[in-house]
N, C-alpha and C positions, 0 to 999 in steps of 0.2 A: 243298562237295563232300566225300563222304568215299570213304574207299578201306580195305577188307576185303581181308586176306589170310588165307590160313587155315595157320597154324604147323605145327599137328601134330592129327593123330586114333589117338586109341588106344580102342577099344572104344566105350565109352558118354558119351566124352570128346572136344570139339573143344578146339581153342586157337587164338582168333583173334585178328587184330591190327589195329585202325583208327589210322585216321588222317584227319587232316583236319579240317571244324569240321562238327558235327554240330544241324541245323536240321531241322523239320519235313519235309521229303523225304528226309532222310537217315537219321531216325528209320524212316520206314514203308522204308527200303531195308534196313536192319538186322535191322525186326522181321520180312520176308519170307525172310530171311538166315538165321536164329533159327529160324522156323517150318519152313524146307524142312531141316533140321537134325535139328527135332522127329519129323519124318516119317521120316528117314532111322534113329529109334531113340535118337539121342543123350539124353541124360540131364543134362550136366555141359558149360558152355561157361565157358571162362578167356578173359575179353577184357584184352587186354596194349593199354590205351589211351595210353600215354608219348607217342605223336602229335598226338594231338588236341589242338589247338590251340582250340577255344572249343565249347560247349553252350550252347543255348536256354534260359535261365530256365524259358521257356514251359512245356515239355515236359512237367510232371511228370506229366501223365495217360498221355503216349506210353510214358515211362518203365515207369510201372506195369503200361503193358500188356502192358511184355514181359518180368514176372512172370508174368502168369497163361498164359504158353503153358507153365509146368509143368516150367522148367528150373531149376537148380542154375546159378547165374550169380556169378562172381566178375571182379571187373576189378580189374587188376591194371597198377603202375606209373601209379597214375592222377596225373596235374595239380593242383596245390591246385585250383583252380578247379572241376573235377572232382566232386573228392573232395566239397566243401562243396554241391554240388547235389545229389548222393545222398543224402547227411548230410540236407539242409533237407528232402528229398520223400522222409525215413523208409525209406530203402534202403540203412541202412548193412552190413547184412546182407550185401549182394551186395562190399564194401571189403574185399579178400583185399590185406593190407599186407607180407606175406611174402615 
């Protein structure tokens, strides 16, 4: 189960925060999250995932797919564990370490 709050919205900027452990329904609950986001205008999502407590190996197609809804994606305070799943499925792009 995961759980989505949303931090702050400034302009073309969300800032969300999960939690939980993230699995194939919790992926397409995200990427629905993300896309009603897209619609709303946004440009730029900072996911602050310090919670999550485990990700799907599986995933990496679900992953990439929510790149191509065309957002500017950074996560933030990620988990080793995390980290090295973006890393291996070529999305170090989105590892905002700052």
């Amino acid at each position: 189960m995961v759980r989505i709050n949303t931090l702050n919205r400034c302009g073309r900027t969300v800032t969300l925060e999960l939690m939980g452990y993230i699995n194939k329904t919790e992926f397409d609950i995200l990427y629905d999250c993300l896309q009603s986001h897209v619609e709303e205008g946004v440009k730029e999502v900072c996911i602050v995932a310090n919670e999550v407590r485990s990700i799907s190996p599986l995933l990496e197609r679900d992953a990439i797919r929510l790149g191509q809804l065309g957002l500017t994606l950074r996560f933030q305070q990620l988990p080793s564990s995390i980290q090295r799943s973006l890393e291996i499925w070529g999305l170090e792009e989105w590892i905002d370490d700052e």
